[in-house]
N, C-alpha and C positions, 0 to 999 in steps of 0.2 A: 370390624371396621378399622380401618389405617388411617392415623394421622401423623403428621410431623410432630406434634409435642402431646402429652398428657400433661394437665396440672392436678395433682389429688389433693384438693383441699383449694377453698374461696376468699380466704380470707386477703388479708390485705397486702399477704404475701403470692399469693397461687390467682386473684384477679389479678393484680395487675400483672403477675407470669405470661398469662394467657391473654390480656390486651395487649402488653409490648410484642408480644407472639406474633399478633395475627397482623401486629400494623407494620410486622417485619417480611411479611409475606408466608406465615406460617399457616399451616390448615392443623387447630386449637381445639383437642375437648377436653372438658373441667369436667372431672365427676367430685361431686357435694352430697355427704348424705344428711345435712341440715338446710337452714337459709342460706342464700346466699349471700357474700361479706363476712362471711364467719365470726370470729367471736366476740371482734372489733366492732363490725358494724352492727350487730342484733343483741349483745349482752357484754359489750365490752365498753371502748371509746366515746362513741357516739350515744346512746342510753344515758349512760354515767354525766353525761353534759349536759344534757338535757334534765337530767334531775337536778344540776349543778345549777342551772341558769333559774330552777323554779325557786331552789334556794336562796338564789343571789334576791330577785324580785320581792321573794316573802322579806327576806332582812332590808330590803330599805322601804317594806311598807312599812314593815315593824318601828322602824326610826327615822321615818318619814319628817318629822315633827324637828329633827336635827337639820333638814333642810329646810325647815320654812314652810314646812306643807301642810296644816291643820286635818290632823287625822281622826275624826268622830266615832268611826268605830271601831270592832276588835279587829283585827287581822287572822284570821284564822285559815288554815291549808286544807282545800281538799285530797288530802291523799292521792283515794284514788283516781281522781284526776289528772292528777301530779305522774303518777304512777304510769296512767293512759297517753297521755300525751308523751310520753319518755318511750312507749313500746311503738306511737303510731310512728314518732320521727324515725325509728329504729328501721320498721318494716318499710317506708317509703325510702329509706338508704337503698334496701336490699334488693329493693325494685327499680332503683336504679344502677344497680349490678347488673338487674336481668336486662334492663335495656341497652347497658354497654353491651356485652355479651351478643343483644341480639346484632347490634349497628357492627362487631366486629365477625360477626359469621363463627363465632365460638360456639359449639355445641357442648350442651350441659348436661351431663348424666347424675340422675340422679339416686343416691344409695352409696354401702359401703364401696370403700375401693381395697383393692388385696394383688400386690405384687406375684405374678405367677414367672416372672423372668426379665430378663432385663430389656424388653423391649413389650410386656405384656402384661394387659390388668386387667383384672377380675371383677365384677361390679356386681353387689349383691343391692339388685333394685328394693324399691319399698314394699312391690308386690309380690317380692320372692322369688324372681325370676333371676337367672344370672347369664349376664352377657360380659364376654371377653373383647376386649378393644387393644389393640396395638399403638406403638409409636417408636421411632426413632430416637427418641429423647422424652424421659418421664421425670418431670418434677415433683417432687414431695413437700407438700407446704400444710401440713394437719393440725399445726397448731400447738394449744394447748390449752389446760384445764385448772378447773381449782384443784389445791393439793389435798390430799384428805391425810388426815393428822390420827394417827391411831388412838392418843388421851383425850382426839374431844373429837370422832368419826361426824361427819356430815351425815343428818338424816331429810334435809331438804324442809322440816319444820320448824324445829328447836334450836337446829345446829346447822346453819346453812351456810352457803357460797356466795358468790358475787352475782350468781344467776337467780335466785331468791330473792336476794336482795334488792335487786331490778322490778319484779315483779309481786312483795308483798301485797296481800288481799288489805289488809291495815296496818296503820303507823305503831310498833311494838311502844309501849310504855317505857322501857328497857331496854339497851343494846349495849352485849362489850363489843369490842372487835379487837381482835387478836392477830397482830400485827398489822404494822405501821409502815407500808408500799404506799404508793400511788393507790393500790384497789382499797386499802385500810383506811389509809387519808379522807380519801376522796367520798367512801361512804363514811366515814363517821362526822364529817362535814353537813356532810347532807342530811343526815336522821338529826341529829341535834338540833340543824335549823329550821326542820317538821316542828320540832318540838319533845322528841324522844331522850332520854336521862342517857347518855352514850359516857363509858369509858374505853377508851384505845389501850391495852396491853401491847407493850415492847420488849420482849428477850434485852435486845440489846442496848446500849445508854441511850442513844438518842432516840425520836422520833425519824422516820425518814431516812435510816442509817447511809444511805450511798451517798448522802447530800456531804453536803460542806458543815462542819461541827457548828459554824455562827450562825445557819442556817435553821441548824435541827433545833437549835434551842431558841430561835426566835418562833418560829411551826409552835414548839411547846408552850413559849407564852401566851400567842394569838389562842392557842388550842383554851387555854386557860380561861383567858380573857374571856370566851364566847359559850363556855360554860361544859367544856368538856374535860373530862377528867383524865389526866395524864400517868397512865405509870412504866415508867423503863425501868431497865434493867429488870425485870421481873418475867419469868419462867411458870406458863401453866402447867398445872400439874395432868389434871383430868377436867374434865366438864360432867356432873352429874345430873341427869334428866328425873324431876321427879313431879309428877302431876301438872304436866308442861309448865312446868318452872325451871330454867336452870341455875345451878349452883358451880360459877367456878373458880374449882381451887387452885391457888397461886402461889408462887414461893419468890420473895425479893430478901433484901440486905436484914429485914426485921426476924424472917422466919415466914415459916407458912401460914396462909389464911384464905378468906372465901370470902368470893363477892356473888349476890345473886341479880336474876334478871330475868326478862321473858325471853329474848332471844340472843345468841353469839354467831356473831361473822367470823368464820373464818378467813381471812386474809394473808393466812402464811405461807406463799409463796404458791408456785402453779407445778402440775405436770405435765410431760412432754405427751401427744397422741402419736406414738409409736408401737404402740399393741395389736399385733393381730395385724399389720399389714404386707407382712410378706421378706420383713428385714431378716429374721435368721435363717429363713431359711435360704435363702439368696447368697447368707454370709456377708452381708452388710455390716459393717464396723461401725460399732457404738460405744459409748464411753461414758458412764454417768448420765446416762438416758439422754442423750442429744449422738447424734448421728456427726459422725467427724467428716468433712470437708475440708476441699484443699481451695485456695484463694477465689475462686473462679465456681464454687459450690456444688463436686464432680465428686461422688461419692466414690467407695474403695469398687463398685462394681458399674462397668462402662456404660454408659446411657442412661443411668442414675442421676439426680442432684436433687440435694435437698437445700433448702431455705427457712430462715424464720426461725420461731420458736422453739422447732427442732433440732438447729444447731447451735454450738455454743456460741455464747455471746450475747449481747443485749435482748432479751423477749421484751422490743419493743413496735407497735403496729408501722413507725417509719422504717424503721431500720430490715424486717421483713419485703415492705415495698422497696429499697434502695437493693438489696442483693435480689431481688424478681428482677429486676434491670439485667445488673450485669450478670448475673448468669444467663438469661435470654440473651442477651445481647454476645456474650460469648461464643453462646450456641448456634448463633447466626452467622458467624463468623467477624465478628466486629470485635474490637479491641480496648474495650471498656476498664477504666481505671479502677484497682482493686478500691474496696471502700477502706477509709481509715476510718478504724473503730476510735481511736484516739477523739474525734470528732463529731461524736453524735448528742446530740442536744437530748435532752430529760427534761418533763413537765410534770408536775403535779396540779392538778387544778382547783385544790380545796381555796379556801379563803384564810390566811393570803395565797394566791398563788404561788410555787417554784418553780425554777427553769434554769438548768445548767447546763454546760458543756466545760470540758477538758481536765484536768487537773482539781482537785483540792487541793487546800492549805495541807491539809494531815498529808497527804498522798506526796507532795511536795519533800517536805519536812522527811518523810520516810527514804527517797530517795538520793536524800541531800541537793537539791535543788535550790542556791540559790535564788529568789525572788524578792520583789518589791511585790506590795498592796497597795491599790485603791479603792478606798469604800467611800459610798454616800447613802446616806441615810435619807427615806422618804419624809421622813421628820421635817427635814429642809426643804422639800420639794410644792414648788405652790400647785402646779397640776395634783396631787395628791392631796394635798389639803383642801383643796377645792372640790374634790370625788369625795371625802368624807372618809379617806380611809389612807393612814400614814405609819402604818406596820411596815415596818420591812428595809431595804436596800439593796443597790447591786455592791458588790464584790468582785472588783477584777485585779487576778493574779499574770503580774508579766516576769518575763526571765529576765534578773537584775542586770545580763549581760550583756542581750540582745533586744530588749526592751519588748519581747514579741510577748504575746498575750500567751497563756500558760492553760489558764481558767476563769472560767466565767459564770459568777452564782448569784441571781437575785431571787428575793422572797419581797411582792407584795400585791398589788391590785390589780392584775388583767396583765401581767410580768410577762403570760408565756408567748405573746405577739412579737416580744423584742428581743429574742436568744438568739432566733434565726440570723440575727447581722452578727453577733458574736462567732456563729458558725462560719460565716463568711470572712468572717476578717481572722479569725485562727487558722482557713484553709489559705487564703492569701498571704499568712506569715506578716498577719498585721502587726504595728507596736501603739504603744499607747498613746506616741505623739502625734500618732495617726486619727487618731480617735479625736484628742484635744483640738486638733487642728481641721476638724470636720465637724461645718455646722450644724446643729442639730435644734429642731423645731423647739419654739418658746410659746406657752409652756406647753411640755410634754412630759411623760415618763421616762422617757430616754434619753433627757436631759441628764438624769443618772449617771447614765453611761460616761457622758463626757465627763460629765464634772470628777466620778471615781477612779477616771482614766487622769485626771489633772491631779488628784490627791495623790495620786502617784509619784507625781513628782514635784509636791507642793505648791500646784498651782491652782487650787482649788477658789474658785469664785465666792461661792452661795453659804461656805462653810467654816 
């Protein structure tokens, strides 16, 4: 079979490939040898929120009684419930993948896919059958995986992933979790507020390392405050499995020791799915297991592109959908502005939540970067005090010279709704008088913004 594009892989990079594809006038097949939505929509993003929101719910039945609300009895979590409603949201995502799909005339193959040449793929179906499908232009969007760690190997029971931990049968009495990403964060948020004894292990000093330093260390008090145990800087050694109990051993600033548990997350970092699909022998050029692309995501071999998680650069599920654009749109012969990575917004959605875009203060500082700060603290903020939750503040960094915004970092309640204007006003070459001098709702959280964009230049109202 001939089409104009192949996309290999569903995810939030390779659907919308194949929808911008087809509304471009393209004739589109996806081959997926999972769900569709990949690992965003069925075990990644979307799951992970939905266990977040049953979180959010239990903690203010829990302290209900801080609002006004007379609570008579216990509050207690059905897991598995918790659990179910997290896989059903999941799978009705992925069924509406198959309905875009069907509205855009994209046909979906389903099974391995395996590069045979640069216009040809190999599709090893579920039932063992293997059909060869052609195209003109093949994009590669396969994702990627939890990483497995040689001193503490993923067995899927003792020692699991992010996909485990989606789908536990019951709430572990115990949980470390072994580094502190967005997948670390986010689940050890969540098991704690089950009710599970959770410590988060960090190699490196902060929590959250890519954040902003005033950031990671406010993550670590909230983390504190809520009853989760924090330890950075500290380095595992191994994880030892004994009578499904683990034991793991640690090594920080004290010397070595051991903590035990029922179960550990791993959460240190992901692998790329580039095995076995037909890169070397093609001669595809790869580098540290991401496939190297030029502006426009046009692999070393012609009618290739790759996207997403595969290539270097942010493995974030927008930033995947944003190069599915322009590489499509490339390929269609349309003249799409390369993305600036400088630019791309970060969330974490534990409680408090984070949410960045551009520069840190460290990142600043390192490249000698003059700037001015603006901060406000939620502390001051009545829309906050009013929610019941006053952790946190935005942080915005401008260039002392041109007054343009640099960086923008807040940590607190429902945060990551308000970054996207920060994205637009860094793409716009915004400054902060810009910000000062634009009204913004009373009260709101994004009252913040202005006010730490007025701290900036000593004009701060509230503070």
């Amino acid at each position: 079979m001939k089409f104009d594009l192949i996309v290999l892989g569903s995810g939030p990079g390779g659907y919308v490939a194949a929808i911008r594809a087809s509304q471009l006038g393209m004739n589109v097949a996806v081959v997926e040898k999972a769900e569709l939505g990949g690992i965003c929509l069925n075990w990644g993003c979307i799951p992970t929120k939905a266990l977040l929101k049953s979180a959010q719910v239990f903690n203010y039945f829990k302290h209900s009684e801080d609002y006004g609300i007379m609570n008579e009895g216990v509050a207690k979590p059905d897991f598995n419930k918790v659990i179910a409603r997290s896989r059903e949201i999941a799978a009705n995502m992925s069924k509406g993948i198959e309905y875009l799909f069907k509205k855009n005339k994209i046909t979906v193959y389903n099974g391995f896919g395996k590069l045979k040449s640069n216009d040809t793929l190999e599709v090893l179906k579920d039932d063992g059958s293997i059909e060869e499908i052609s195209a003109n232009h093949i994009i590669l969007a396969t994702g990627s995986r939890s990483k497995q760690i040689s001193s503490f190997r993923q067995d899927g029971k003792n020692i699991i992933g992010y996909r485990e931990a989606l789908s536990l049968n019951h709430l572990p009495e115990s949980l470390v979790v072994i580094g502190s990403g967005a997948i670390g964060t986010e689940l050890a948020y969540f098991y704690s507020s089950m009710g599970s004894e959770v410590t988060i292990i960090e190699f490196l000093p902060e929590l959250v390392p890519l954040e902003d330093e005033e950031v990671s260390k406010q993550l670590a008090r909230s983390f504190k405050k809520a009853g989760v145990k924090v330890m950075t800087g500290t380095a595992v050694k191994r994880v030892d499995v004994i009578d499904d109990r683990c034991t793991v051993i640690y090594e920080d600033k004290k010397g070595e020791a051991q903590i035990e548990c029922e179960v550990v997350l791993s959460a240190a970092g992901v692998s790329t799915n580039i095995e076995n699909i037909g890169l070397e022998e093609l001669g595809m050029k790869v580098e540290n297991s991401k496939v190297i692309v030029d502006e426009f995501y046009r692999t070393n071999i012609p009618g290739i592109y790759a996207i997403g998680d595969i290539v270097p650069g942010q493995a974030l599920a927008h930033v995947a959908s944003a190069e599915a654009i322009c590489c499509v749109e490339k390929i269609a012969g349309l003249n799409p502005p390369t993305i600036d990575y400088t630019n791309i917004p970060s969330c974490v959605y534990c409680v408090p939540e984070i949410a960045s875009v551009g520069m840190t203060e460290q990142k600043l500082k390192e490249k000698g970067i003059e700037y001015r700060i603006g901060k406000f603290p939620f502390m001051a903020s009545g829309k906050a005090a009013s929610a019941g939750n006053k952790d946190g503040f935005v942080k915005l960094l401008f260039d002392a010279a041109t007054d343009e915004l640099l960086g923008a970092h807040f940590i607190g309640d429902n945060i990551a709704e308000m970054i996207a204007s920060m994205v637009v006003l860094k793409k716009l070459n915004g400054k902060a008088k810009d910000l000062i001098k634009s009204v913004h709702p009373h009260p709101s959280m994004s009252e913040a913004i202005m006010e730490a964009a007025a701290a900036a230049h000593n004009e701060v109202i509230h503070l």
